[in-house]
C-alpha positions in Angstrom: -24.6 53.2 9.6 -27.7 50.9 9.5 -28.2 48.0 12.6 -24.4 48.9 13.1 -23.0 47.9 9.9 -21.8 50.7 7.0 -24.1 51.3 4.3 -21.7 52.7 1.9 -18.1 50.5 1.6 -14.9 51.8 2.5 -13.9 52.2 -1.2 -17.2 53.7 -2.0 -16.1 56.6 0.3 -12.1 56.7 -0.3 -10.6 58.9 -1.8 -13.7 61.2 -3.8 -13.0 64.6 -4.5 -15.3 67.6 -3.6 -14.0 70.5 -5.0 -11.0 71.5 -3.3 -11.2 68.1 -1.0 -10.6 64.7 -0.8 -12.6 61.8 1.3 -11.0 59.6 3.1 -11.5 56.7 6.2 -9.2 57.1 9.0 -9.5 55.5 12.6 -10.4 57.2 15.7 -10.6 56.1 19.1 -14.3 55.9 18.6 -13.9 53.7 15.2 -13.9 54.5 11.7 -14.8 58.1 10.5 -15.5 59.6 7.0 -12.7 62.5 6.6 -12.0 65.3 4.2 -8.6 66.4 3.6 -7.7 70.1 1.9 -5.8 69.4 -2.0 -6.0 73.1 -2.2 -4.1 76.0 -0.9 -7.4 77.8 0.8 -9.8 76.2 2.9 -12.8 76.3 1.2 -17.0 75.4 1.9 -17.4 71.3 1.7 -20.1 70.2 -0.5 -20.2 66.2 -0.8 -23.0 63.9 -1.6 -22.7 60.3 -1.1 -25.3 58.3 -2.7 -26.8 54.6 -2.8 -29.9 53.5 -4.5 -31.3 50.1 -3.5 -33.8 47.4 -5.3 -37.3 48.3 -4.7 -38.5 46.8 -1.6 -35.3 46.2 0.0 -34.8 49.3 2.4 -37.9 48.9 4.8 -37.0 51.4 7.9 -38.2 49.7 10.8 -37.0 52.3 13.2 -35.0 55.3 12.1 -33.2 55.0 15.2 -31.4 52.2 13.8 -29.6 54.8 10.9 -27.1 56.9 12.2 -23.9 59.0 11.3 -21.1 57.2 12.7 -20.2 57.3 15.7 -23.4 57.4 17.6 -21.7 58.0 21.1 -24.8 58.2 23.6 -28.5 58.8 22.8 -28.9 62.6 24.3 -26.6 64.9 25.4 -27.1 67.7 28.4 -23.5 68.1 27.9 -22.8 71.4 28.7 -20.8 73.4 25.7 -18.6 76.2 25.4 -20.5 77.7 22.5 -24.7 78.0 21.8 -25.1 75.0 19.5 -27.6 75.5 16.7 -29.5 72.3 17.3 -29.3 72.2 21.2 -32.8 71.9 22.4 -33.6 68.2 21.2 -31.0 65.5 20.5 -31.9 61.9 19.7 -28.4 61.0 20.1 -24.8 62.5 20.0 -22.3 62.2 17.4 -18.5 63.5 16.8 -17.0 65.8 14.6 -13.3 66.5 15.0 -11.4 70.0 14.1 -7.3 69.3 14.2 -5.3 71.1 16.3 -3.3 72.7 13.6 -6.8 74.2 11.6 -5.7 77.9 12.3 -8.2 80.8 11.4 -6.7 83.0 8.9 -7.2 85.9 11.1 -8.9 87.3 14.2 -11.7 88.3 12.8 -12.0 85.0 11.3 -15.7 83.3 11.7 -17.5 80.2 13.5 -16.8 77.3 11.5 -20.0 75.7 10.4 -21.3 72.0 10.4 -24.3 71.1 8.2 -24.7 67.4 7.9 -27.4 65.4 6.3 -28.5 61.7 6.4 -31.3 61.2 4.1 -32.9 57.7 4.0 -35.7 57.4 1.9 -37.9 54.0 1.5 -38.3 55.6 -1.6 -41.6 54.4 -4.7 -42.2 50.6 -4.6 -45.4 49.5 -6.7 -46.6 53.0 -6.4 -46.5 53.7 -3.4 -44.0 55.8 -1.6 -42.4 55.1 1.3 -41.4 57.1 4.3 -38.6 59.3 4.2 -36.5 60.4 7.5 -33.6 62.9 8.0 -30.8 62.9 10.6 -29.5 66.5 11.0 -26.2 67.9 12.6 -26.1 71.8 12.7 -23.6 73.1 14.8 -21.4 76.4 14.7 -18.5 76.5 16.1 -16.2 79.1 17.4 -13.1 79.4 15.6 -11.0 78.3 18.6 -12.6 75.2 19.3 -10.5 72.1 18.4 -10.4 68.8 19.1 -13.4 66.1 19.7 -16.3 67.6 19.3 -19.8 66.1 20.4 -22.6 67.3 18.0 -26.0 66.6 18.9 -28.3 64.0 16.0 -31.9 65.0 15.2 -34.0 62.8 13.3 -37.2 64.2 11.8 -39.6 62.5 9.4 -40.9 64.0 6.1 -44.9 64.8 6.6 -47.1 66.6 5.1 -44.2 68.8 3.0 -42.5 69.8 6.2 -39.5 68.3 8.2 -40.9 67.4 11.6 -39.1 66.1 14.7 -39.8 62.4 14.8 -41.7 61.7 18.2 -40.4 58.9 20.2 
């Protein structure tokens, strides 16, 4: 999302395959959400790259704040969890993931199921000169029982001097 409205359209998401997945839109109770659905027998790792270049000049970033994985729920969470979450000691604002009911591990021993999301904007090289870049991070793990609505905390951190650095607000 950017200033609330979808940067990529509905069909530029629909219906992309990843490997042993498929994109799709469906609607939630907090909006539209991106989606991956299993063509394959075996779950398998999701790897998936969206990707939109603009003209130079036209994607200024004014505040980061204002790009966000959909749905930005509440800025901050002390939500207490039932499992340690990877990126639990700053949140700029809280998102959600959702596991179905019916995801069954494949066995007891089976594994947390990890969530490793990325949201690169990049002002990117206009006249020479280039522009800020920013991240929005999700890195959860989550135990293999968990199901449901899931809030995930957001951190934004800003490209500087080679390094990814928590953006200070």
């Amino acid at each position: 999302m950017r200033d609330g409205s979808l940067v990529f359209s509905e069909e530029e998401l629909q219906n992309q395959q990843f490997g042993n997945w498929k994109s799709v839109i469906v609607v939630t109770p907090y909006g539209k959400m991106l989606a991956f659905q299993s063509i394959g027998g075996d779950l398998t790792d999701i790897d998936a790259d969206f990707f939109k270049k603009f003209d130079p000049g036209k994607l200024t970033v004014t505040d980061i704040r204002d790009e966000s994985l959909n749905p930005l729920i509440r800025e901050n969470s002390d939500e207490s969890k039932e499992w340690k979450s990877g990126t639990e000691n700053r949140s700029e604002y809280v998102s959600i993931i959702f596991l179905p009911e019916d995801l069954v591990p494949l066995n007891a021993n089976a594994t947390d199921i990890v969530v490793d999301l990325k949201l690169t904007v990049s002002e990117g090289l206009n006249h020479s000169i280039l522009g800020d870049i920013f991240r929005v991070t999700i890195l959860e793990r989550i135990p293999p029982e968990i199901r449901g609505d899931i809030p995930v905390n957001a951190h934004i951190t800003q490209y500087l001097d080679g390094n990814w650095v928590p953006l200070d607000g």
